[in-house]
Every structure is written in C-alpha cells, then in structure tokens.
C-alpha angles and dihedrals in degrees: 000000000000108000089226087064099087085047088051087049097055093039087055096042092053096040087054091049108042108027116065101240129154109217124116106242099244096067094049098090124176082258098048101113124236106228131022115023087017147031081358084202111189129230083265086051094049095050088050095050093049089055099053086041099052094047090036086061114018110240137099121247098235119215086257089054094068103083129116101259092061089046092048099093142333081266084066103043090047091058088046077054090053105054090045096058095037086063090045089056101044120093128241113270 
C-alpha cells in the first residue's frame, strides 16, 4: 500500500463530492489527469478545488505550488498534501 493512498482517497472523495464532474467513479483513478485527455476541469473547477483543498486539509497553496506538475493528477496533489502535512507535523529544529 502506497502512504499517499489514504490522502488519494480524500482528494477523490471530495472532488466527487464537491466539483461537478461527470465521471463514474470507477474511471477517475489517482493518474487520470485533470485536465486534457480526463476530468478536463476547467480554471472555475480548479479555484474551487484550491479552496476545498486548502480547508480539507489545513494548509495554503504557496505561488511556487501552481505549476503543472502539481496540477497533473490527484497523485500529484496528494504528494503536494503530503509534504505539506509532513512540515505541519515536524517539530522545530
């Protein structure tokens, strides 16, 4: 089981749940890309989806943060959540 698995499977949920895609759920993988060739969300779609992101789990997408790669698929969003988090639950040094 890949750790980022439990994070996928909150960012589709919520995706599923929030955006209005139309996609059965079987066919939206953690690689189906969010934009040309899948889910084909639109600039709307993508605020949207900042915003439950950001208060689902409590962090702030930073300027570096909107480049393709994090915007490829939710594999790709749940490892920018991860990072993220992991930061938030380290210690200071």
């Amino acid at each position: 089981m890949d750790p980022l698995d439990p994070i996928v499977e909150q960012v589709r949920q919520l995706m599923l749940e929030k955006l209005s895609m139309r996609i059965p759920r079987d066919q939206f993988q953690a690689t189906t890309p969010l934009f040309a060739g899948g889910l084909e969300l639109n600039s709307f779609a993508v605020v949207e989806l900042i915003g439950l992101l950001e208060n689902r789990f409590d962090f702030q997408f930073q300027e570096a943060d909107f480049r393709e790669e994090t915007f490829r698929d939710v594999q790709s969003l749940a490892k920018l959540i991860d990072r993220y988090q992991s930061t938030i639950a380290r210690p200071p040094a």
